[in-house]
Each structure stands twice: as C-alpha cells, then as structure tokens.
N, C-alpha and C positions, 0 to 999 in steps of 0.2 A: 550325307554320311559323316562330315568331320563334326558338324552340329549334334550330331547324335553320340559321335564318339566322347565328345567333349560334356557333354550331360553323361553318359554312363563313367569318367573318369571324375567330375566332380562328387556323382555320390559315392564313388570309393575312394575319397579322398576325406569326405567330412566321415565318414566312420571315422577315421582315425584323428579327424581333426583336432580333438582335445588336448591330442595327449602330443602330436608332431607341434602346437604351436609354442608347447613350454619352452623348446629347445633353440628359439629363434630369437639371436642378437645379443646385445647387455645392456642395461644401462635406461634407465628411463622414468619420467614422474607417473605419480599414478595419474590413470586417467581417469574421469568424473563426471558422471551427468551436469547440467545446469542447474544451478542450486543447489547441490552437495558440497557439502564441505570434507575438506582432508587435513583440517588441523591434528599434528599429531603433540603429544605431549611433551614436554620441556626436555623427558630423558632422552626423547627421541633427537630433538633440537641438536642436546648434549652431543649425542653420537653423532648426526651429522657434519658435525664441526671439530671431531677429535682428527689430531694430525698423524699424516700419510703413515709414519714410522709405527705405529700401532698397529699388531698384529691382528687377524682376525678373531682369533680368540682373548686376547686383550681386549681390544673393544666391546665384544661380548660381555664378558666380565664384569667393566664398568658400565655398560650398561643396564644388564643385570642390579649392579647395585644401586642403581639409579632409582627404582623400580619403589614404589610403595610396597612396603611387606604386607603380609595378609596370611591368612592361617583357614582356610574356607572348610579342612577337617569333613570332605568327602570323594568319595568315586568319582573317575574320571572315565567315564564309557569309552572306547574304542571300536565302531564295526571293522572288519576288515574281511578281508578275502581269507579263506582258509585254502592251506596247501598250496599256495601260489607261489612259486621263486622265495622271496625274503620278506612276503608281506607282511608275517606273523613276525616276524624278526625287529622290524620298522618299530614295533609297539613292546615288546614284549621278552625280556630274558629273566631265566629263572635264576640266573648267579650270574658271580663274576667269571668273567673269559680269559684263555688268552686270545681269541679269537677278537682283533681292535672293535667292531660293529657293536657284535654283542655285549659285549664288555661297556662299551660308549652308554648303549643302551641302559643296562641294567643300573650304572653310575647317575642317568638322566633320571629313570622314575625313582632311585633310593635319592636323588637330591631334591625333588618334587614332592616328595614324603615330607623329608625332613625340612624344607626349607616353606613351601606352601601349605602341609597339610591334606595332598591333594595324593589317594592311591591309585596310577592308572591300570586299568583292567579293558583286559582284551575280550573282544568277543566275537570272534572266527567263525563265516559262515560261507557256505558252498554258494550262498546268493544272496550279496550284498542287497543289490537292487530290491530282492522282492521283502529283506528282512527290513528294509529303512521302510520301504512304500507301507508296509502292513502295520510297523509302528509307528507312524506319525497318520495314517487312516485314523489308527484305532487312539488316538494322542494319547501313546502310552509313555512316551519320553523315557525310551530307553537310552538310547544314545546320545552319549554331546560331539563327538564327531565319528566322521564317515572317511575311512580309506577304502575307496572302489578301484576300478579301473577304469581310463581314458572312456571307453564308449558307454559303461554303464554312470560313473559321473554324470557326462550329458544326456544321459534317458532322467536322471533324478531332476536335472535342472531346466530339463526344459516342460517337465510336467509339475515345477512348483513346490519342489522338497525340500529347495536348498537355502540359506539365510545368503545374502547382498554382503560380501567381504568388506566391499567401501562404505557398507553403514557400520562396519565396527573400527574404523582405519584408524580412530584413536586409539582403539587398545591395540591394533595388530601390528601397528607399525611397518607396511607394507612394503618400505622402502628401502627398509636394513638388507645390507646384504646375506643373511640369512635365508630370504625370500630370491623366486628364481625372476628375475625381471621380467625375461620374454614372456610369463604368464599373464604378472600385471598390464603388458603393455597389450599382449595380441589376443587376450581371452576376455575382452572386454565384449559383453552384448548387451546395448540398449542403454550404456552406463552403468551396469551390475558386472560384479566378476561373482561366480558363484564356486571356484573350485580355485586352490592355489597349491604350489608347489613349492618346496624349500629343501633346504636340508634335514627337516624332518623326514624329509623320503629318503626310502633307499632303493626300492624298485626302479622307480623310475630312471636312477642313472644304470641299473643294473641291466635296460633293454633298452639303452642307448645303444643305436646301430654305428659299429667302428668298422676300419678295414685296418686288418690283420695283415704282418706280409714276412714272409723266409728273409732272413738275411744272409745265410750263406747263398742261397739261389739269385739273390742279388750280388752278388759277388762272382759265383761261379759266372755266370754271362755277361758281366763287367758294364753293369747296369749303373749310372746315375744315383748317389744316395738320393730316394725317394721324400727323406726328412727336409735334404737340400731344394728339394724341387716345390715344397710345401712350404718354407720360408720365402722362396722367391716369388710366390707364387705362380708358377707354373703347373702344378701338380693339378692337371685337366682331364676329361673325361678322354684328349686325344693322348693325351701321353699314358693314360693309364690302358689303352687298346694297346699300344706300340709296345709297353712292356707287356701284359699277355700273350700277345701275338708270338713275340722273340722268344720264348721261352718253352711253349708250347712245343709239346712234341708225342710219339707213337713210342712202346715200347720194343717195335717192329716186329707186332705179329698182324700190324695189317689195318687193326681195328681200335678202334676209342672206345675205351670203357674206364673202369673204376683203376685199371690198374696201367692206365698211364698218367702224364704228366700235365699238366692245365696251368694255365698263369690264374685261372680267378674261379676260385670255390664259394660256394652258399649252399642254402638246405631253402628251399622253396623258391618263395616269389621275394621275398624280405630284404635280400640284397638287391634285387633288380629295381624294386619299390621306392625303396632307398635314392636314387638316382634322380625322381623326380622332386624331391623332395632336397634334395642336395643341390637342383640346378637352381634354385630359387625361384621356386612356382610358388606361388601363392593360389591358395582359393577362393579365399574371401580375405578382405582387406576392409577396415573403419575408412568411409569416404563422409564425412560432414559428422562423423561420429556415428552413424551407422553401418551397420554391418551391411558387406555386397559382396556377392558372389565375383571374383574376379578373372576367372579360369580362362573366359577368353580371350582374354587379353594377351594371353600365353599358347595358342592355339599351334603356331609354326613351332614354336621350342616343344612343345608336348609332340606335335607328330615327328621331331628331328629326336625327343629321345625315344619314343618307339621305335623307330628304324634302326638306332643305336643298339636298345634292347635286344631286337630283333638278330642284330649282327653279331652279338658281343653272345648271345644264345647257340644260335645254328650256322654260324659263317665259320670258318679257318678250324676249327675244333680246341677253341681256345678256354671254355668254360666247361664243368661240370658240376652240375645242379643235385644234391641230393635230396629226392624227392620226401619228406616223411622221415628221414633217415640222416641226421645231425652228429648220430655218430662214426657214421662212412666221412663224411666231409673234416670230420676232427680225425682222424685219422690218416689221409691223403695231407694233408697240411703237416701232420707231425712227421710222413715220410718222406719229406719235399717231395710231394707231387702238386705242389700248388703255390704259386708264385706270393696270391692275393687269398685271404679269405674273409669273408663279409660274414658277420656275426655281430649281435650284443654283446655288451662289455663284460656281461658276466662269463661268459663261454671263459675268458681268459685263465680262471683257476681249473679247466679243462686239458689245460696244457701242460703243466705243469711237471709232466713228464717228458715233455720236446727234448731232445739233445742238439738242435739246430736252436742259434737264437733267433727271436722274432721281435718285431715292432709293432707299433699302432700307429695308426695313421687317420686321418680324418679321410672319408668320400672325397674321389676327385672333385672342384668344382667343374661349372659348364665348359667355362675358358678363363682364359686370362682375366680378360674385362669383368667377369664376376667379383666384388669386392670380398667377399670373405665366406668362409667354409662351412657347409651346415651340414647339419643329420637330422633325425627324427628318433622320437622315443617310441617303441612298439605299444600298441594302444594298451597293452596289460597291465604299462606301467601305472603306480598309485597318484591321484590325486588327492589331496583332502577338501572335505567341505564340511559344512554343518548345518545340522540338519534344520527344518523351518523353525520349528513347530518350539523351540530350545525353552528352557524357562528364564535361564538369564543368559543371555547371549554375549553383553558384556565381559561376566563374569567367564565364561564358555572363550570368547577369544582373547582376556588376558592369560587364562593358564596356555592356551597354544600361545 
C-alpha cells in the first residue's frame, strides 16, 4: 500500500514538476554535460566582478552597455497563452501606464525598437502546445520564443521542440541575476535545460503560493508576531496547527459552516499541496548528473504530512476549504473569519479593500531542523523556451 501510495504521489508531483523546481534555493553555477562548455563573454566577466554597492539595476545598465550594438531591423515572435492571469501582459502593452508592470513593459519593447531594431510582437493562443508542435511539424518558423506553462513546457521538451539553453550560454548569460538560479540549477536533464525563468516572467511570481494572515486577529488572541517566529525560525507546520487551533471557533448556532471563524482558509487542494512541497520533498534529484526519481527516500515524512493534512482538514474544525469558490474564501479573510489564508500572490490586489491589516508570510517549514522556507509556483505559471527548429538561435538568445 505505501509503495503504491508513493508511485501515485510521485506522478502528481511531476505534473507540476517544472514549474515547483524554479522556486528552490539561490545561488549556483550552471550545470553542464561533459564537454560543454560555459564560457560566457567578457561583458559577462565585467558584471560578474562589479562591486557589492551596485544596484541591481545599475549593474544591468552597465552591463547593457557592455554589450556589442547591433540593429537586426526585424520581428521578434512571442507565443504565449491567451487570457491567462498576466501572460499577455509579460510580452505586450499597448502605451504607457501608470500601472508599474505595464508601463516596465511597454518602456522594454519601445527601448528594443530603438536601441536593437528588434519589434516584439505577441501572439496569444488558447494552445500553446498544439500552436508550437504544428509550427515547427510543418517548419514554418513562426516563432522565436515560447511562453507556455509549467506542464505544457515539458510536453514541448520532452517530445523534441525545445533548443539546449547551455548550447547558447554565451549569448544568454545564464548566470546574471536576472535569471532565476533554482531553474538553472534543478531543471537540468541529461545536461540540457530546455525552459528558463527570469524576470522576464511575470506569471510565474504571480502563482507563487504565500500564506496570508489577519493581524488584528493576531492581536486579538495575543498570539506571537508570526514575522518574529519566521526570523527565528521557528515558524513550523507545529506552531502553525497551535495558532489555528486557538482561534478557531462556532458562531453558536451549533454548526461550522461559511459563516464562522477558521484559523486557515484556501480554495481547493492548492494550499494543502503546498505543504509537501514546502517540507522539502524532493522527487527527483541529479545523482552522478542524472536525473532519479527520489520520493522514497521521503516515504515516513510523506505519510506524517498526510496525516497532518488529514488533521489540519476534518479534526477540531479548524480549516475551511472553498471548494471551486475563491471568492467565498476572500471574503471570510476580509471578515476576519480566518486567521491564515493560502493563496498566490496575485490574489493580494483582491484585498485591497480589507479594513483589517494583513501580512505575508512564507509556508510553515516541517520543523526547526529544516534549514530554509520553500513554496512552489502553480504549474500555470510562464516558462520560456525556444523553439528547435529557430533559424538563428544565437541571434534569437542575444535579443532574450
């Protein structure tokens, strides 16, 4: 039974696997087949070696100028998702904003005009997947890059779509922190990374899973600042039970429903999901540089957060789950009826009408002994990649 348990949580784990590995760690070289090389160019050198006092976007700057000019005076394809959260947004404003993203945005391709020659243009489809597979079938070279999402990325890459990021690491410079490190380091297969993340996305951080939490209701039951408890690290899946538990209570007609009080809110399975993915489980792990399945290694912490789950669901009447229904749970949060709420970080301009103040918090860790705090990005978040089939792929990863 636990063998089997443990095979049907590994393949609901690598569904999402693409898009939860971006979000794990900082800091790291790229990693590289045998015989590949990662030299990257002298500007890169440059910026590696600029000192601490250097802002991030200074550095950028100079590096930027670093940069051979070039005038290439053509279309820059974009596929992307259409109607999805902010994925048309990633690529695409039709003026200036005062809204900072769009506004960022539209200042990025009017300086890529002016400064490369290069016009980006979007092209928004209900399926990514099937629009890249039919144009690189039919080698129409529509596209010079792909924004999908987490589990369609890896349908493109593992059927052969996608170009080898570290065959372009000279032009891409993979190591600036512009790039998200946990990608380069844990999305490696076979010595190829096929899909990366940066601050060119914006989805992705937008279905970064947070916990939300009432500060007056921290207050009112003279609870522990919860900030203080996350610097000390203490902030544990036990202490995060102990403050739902205390808080929890009946409106007193008897019965739990929508219209009493919970220490911990979510809309599905997405906050509970979260959990395993926050205790530091891993699925697959590079052992000799190959990839391996490593889930059972984890086998007693997996059945100790099931039970957990299990409790923190149907025990003491501490949680309410809204089924399908995301806006019942934003609403019980904004009445304080909920101590905790687990959501993406976009949900936050949902609140915006609260009259209680709120914070953000990272997911408890397991325990103590856990050295640092994770989350996972919802698989819908944007990858990029590019596509095989490109005509100059060089040329294709210096303008990214």
């Amino acid at each position: 039974m636990k063998k089997l348990l443990c095979i049907l949580l590994s393949a609901l784990f690598v569904l999402v696997m693409f898009a939860s590995c971006a979000t794990q760690g900082s800091g790291s070289e790229t990693t590289k087949a045998e015989g590949e090389t990662t030299t990257v160019t002298a500007a890169v050198t440059d910026a590696e070696t600029e000192p601490e006092e250097l802002s991030k976007t200074e550095k950028a700057h100079k590096f930027l100028d670093a940069l051979p000019k070039a005038n290439y005076n053509r279309e820059f394809n974009i596929l992307c998702m259409a109607g999805v959260g902010n994925s048309e947004k990633e690529i695409w404003a039709e003026d200036a904003s005062t809204e900072p993203i769009e506004d960022a945005v539209f200042r990025r391709n009017a300086a890529m005009l002016d400064t490369f020659g290069v016009t980006i243009t979007k092209n928004a489809q209900a399926s990514v997947v099937t629009a890249a597979q039919n144009d690189i079938k039919s080698n129409a070279k529509s596209y010079d890059l792909i924004m999908a999402n987490g589990p369609d990325t890896g349908s493109l890459a593992q059927n052969g779509y996608l170009y080898n990021f570290l065959d372009l690491s000279d032009y891409m410079n993979l190591n600036e922190e512009w790039w998200d490190p946990g990608t380069l380091r844990d999305c490696v297969i076979n010595g190829k990374v096929y899909f990366m993340n940066g601050d060119i996305n914006i989805l992705d951080n937008d279905v970064t899973w947070i916990m939300l939490f009432n500060k007056k209701m921290v207050a009112d039951n003279d609870l522990e600042e919860p900030y203080k408890l996350v610097k000390e690290g203490k902030w544990t899946l036990d202490k995060f039970y102990e403050y739902v538990k205390t808080v929890s209570k009946d409106n007193g007609d008897g019965k739990y429903d929508e219209n009493d009080t919970y220490g911990f809110l979510t809309t599905n399975g997405g906050g509970l999901t979260n959990f395993l993915y926050t205790s530091d489980i891993k699925t697959v792990d590079l052992r000799d540089g190959e990839p391996q399945v490593v889930m059972g290694e984890y086998q007693d912490k997996i059945f100790d957060l099931l039970s957990y789950c299990k409790k923190l669901m149907h025990e003491d009447n501490v949680s309410w789950i809204s089924i399908n229904n995301p806006a019942q749970t934003k609403e019980m949060f904004m009445n304080n009826q909920g101590l905790f709420y687990s959501e993406v970080l976009s949900y936050i301009v949902n609140l915006s009408d609260m009259d209680s103040p709120y914070g953000v918090l990272p997911t408890p860790k397991y325990d103590e002994a856990q050295k640092d705090y994770r989350t996972h990005v919802d698989g819908v978040g944007s990858m990029i990649s590019i596509p095989s089939n490109v005509d100059k792929p060089d040329e294709t990863a210096y303008i990214i």
